[in-house]
mmCIF file of the N, C-alpha and C atoms, coordinates in Angstrom:
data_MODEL
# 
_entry.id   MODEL 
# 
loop_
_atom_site.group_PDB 
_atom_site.id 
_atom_site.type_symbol 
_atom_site.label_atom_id 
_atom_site.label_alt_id 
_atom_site.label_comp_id 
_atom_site.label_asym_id 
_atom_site.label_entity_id 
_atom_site.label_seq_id 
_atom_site.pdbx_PDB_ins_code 
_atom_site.Cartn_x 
_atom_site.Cartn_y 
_atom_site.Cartn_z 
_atom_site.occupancy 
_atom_site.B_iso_or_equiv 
_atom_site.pdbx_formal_charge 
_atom_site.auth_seq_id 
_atom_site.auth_comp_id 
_atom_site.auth_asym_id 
_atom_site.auth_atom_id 
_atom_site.pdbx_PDB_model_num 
ATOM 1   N N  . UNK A 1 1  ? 4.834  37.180 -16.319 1.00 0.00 ? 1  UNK A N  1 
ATOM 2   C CA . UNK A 1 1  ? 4.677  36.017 -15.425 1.00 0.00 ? 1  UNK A CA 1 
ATOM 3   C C  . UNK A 1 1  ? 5.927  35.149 -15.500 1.00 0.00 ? 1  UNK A C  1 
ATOM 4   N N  . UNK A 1 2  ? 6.304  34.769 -14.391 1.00 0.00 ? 2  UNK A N  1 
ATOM 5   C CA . UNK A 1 2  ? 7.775  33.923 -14.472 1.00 0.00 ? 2  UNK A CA 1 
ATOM 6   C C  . UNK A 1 2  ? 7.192  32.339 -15.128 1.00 0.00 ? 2  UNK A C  1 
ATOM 7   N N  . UNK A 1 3  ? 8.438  31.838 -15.315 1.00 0.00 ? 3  UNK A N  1 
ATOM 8   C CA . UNK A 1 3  ? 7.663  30.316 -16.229 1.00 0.00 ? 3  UNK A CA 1 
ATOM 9   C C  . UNK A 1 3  ? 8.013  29.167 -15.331 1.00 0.00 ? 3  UNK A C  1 
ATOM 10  N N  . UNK A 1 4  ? 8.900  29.512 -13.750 1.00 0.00 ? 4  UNK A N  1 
ATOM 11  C CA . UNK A 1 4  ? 8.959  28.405 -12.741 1.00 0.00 ? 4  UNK A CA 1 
ATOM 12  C C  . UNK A 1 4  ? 7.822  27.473 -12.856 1.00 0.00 ? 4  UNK A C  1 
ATOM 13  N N  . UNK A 1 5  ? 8.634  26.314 -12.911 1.00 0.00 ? 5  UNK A N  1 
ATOM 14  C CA . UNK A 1 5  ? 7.833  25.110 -12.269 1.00 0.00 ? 5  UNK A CA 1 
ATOM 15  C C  . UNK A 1 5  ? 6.474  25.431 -11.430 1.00 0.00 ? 5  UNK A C  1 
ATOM 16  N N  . UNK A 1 6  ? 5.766  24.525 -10.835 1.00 0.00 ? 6  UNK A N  1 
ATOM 17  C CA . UNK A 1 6  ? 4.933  24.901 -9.962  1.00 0.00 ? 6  UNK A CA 1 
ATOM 18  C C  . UNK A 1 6  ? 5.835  24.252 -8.546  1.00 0.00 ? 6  UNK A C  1 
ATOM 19  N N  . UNK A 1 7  ? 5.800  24.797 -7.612  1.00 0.00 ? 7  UNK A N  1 
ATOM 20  C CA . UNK A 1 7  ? 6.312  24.291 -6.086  1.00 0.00 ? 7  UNK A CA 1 
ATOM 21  C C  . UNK A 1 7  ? 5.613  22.712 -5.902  1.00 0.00 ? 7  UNK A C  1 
ATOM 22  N N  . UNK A 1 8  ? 6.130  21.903 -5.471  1.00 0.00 ? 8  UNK A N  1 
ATOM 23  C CA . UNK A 1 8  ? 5.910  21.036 -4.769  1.00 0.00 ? 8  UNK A CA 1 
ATOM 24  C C  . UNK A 1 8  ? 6.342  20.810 -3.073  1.00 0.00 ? 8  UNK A C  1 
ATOM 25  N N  . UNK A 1 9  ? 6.065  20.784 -2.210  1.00 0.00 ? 9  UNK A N  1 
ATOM 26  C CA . UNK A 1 9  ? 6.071  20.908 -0.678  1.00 0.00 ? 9  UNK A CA 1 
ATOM 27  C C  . UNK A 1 9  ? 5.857  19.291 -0.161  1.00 0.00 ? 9  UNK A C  1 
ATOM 28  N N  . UNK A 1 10 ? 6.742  18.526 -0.039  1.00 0.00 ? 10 UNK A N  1 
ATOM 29  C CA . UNK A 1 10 ? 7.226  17.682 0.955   1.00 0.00 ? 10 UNK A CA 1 
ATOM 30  C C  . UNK A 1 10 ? 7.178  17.827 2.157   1.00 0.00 ? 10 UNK A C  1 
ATOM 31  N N  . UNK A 1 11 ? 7.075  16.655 3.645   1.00 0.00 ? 11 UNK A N  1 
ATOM 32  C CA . UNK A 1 11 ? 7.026  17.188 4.867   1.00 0.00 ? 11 UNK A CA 1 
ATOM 33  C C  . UNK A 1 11 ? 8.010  17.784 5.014   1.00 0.00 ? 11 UNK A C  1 
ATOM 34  N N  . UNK A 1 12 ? 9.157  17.854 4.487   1.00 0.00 ? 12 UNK A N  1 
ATOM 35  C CA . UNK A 1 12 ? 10.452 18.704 5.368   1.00 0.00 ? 12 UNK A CA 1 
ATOM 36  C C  . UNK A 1 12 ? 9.939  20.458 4.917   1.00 0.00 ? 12 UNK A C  1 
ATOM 37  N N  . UNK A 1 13 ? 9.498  20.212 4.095   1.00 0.00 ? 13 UNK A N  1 
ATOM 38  C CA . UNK A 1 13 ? 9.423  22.045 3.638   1.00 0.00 ? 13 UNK A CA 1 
ATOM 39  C C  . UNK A 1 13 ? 8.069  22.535 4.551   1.00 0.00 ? 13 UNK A C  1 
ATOM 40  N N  . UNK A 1 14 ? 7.228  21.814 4.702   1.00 0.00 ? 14 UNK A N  1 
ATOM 41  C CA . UNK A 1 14 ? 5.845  22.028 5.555   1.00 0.00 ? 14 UNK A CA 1 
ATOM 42  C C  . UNK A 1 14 ? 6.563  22.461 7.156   1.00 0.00 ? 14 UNK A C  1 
ATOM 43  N N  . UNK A 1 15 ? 7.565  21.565 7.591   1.00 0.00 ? 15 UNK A N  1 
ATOM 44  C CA . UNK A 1 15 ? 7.550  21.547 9.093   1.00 0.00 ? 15 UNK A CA 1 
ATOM 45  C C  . UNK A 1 15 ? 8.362  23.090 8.848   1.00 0.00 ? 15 UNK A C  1 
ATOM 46  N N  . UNK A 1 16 ? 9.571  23.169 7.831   1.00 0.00 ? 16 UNK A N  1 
ATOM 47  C CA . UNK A 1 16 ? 10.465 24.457 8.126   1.00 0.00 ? 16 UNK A CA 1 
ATOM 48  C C  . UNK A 1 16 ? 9.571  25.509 7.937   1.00 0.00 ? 16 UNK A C  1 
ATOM 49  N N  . UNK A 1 17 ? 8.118  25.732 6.886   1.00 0.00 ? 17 UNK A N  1 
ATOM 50  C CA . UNK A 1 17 ? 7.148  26.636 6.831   1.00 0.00 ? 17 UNK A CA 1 
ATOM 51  C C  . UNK A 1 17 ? 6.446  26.909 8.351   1.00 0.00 ? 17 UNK A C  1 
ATOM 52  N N  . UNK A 1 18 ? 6.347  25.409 9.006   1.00 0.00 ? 18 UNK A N  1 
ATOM 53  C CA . UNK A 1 18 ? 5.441  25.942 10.587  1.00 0.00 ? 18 UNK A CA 1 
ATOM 54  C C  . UNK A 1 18 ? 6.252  26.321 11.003  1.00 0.00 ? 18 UNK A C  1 
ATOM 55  N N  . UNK A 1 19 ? 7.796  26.056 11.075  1.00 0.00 ? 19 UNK A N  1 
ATOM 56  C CA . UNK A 1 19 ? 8.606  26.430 12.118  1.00 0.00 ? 19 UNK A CA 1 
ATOM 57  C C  . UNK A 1 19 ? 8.784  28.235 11.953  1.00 0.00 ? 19 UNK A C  1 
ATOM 58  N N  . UNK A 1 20 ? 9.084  28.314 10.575  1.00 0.00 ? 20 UNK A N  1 
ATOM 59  C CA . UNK A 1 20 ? 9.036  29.721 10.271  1.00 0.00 ? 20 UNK A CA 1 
ATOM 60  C C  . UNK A 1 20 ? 8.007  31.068 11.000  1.00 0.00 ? 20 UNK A C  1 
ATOM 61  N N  . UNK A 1 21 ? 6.886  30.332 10.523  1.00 0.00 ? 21 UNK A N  1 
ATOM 62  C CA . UNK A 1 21 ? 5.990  30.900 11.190  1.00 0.00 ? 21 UNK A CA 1 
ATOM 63  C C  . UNK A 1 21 ? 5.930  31.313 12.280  1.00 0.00 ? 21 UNK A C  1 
ATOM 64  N N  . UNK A 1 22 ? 6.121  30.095 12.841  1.00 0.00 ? 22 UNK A N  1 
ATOM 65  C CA . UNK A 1 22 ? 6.125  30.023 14.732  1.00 0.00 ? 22 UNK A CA 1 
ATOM 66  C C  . UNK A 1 22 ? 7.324  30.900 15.499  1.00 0.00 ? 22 UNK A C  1 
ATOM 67  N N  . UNK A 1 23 ? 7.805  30.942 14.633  1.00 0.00 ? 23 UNK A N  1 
ATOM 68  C CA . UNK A 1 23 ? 9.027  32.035 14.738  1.00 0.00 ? 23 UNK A CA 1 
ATOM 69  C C  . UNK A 1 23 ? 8.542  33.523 14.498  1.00 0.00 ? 23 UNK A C  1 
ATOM 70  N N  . UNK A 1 24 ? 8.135  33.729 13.552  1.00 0.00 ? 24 UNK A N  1 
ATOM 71  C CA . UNK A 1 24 ? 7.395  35.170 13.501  1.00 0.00 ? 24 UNK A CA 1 
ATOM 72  C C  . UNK A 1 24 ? 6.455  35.755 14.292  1.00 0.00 ? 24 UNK A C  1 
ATOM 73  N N  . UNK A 1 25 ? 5.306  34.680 14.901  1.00 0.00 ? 25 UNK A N  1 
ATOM 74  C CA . UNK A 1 25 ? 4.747  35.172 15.839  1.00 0.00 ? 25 UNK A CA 1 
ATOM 75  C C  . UNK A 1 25 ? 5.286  35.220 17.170  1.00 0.00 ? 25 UNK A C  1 
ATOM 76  N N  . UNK A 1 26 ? 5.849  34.529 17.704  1.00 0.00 ? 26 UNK A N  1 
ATOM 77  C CA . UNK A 1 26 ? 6.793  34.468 18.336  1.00 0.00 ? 26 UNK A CA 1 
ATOM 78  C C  . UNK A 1 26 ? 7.815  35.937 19.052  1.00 0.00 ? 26 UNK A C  1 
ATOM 79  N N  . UNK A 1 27 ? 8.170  36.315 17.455  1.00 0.00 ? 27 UNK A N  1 
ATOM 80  C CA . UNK A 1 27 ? 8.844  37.398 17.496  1.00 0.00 ? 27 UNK A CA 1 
ATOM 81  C C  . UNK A 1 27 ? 7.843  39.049 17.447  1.00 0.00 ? 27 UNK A C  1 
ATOM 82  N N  . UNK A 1 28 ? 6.816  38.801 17.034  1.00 0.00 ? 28 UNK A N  1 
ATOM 83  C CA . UNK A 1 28 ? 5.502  39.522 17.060  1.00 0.00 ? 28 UNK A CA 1 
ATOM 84  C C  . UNK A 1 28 ? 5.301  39.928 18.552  1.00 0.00 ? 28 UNK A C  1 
ATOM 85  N N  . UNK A 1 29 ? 4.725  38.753 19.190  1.00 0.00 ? 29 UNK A N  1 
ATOM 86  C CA . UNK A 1 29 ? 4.637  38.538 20.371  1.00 0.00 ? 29 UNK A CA 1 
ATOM 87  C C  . UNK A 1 29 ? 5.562  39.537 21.661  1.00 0.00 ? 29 UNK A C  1 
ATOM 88  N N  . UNK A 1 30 ? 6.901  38.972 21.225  1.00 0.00 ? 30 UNK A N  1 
ATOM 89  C CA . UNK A 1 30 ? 8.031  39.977 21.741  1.00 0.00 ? 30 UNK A CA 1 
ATOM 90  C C  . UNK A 1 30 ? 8.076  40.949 22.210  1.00 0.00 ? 30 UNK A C  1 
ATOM 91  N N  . UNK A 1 31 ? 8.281  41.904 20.318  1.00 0.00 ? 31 UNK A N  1 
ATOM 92  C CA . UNK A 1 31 ? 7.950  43.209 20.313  1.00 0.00 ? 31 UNK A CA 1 
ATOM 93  C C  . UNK A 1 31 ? 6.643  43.573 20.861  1.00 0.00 ? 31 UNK A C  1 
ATOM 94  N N  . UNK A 1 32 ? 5.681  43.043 21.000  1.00 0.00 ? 32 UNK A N  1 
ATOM 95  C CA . UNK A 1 32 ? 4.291  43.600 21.303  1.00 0.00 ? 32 UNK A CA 1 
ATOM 96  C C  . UNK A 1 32 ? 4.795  44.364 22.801  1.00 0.00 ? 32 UNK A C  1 
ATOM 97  N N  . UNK A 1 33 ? 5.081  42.769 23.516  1.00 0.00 ? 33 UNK A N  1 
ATOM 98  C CA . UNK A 1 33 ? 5.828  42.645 24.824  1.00 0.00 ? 33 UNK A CA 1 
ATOM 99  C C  . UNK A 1 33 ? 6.739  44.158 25.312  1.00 0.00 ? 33 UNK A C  1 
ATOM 100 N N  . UNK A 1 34 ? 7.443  43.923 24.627  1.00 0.00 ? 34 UNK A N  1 
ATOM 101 C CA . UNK A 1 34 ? 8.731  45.245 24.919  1.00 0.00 ? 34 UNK A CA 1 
ATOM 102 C C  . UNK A 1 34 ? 7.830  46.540 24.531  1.00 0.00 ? 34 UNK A C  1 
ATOM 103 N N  . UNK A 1 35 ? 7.036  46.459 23.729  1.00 0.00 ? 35 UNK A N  1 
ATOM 104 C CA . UNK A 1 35 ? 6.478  47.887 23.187  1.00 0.00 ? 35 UNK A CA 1 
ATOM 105 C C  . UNK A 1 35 ? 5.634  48.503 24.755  1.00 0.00 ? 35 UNK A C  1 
ATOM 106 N N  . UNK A 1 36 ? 4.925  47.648 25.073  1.00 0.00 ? 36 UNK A N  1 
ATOM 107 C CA . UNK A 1 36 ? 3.676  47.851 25.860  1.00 0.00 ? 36 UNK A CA 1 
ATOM 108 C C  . UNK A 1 36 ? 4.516  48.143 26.844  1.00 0.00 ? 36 UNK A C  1 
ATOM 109 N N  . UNK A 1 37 ? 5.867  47.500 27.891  1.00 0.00 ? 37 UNK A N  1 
ATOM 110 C CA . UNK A 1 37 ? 6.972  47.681 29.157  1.00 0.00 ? 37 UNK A CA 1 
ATOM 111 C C  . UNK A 1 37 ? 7.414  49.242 28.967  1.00 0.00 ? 37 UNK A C  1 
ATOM 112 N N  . UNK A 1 38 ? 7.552  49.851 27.698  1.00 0.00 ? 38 UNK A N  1 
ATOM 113 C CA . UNK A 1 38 ? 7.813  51.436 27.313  1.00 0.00 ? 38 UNK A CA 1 
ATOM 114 C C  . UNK A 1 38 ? 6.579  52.104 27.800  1.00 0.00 ? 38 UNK A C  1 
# 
């Protein structure tokens, strides 16, 4: 088991986590997109 700290998450790390996200589905989305046009 590593012995890191435990994380603490501030709003700036929350919004770059939704943004992240929103980015992945996003990009999910996409490919779904392009897959299904084949």
């Amino acid at each position: 088991m590593p012995t890191n700290p435990p994380l603490t998450l501030d709003a700036t790390d929350h919004a770059i986590i939704a943004e992240l996200q929103g980015d992945g589905r996003m990009r999910v989305a996409q490919l779904g997109r392009a897959v299904s046009a084949h």
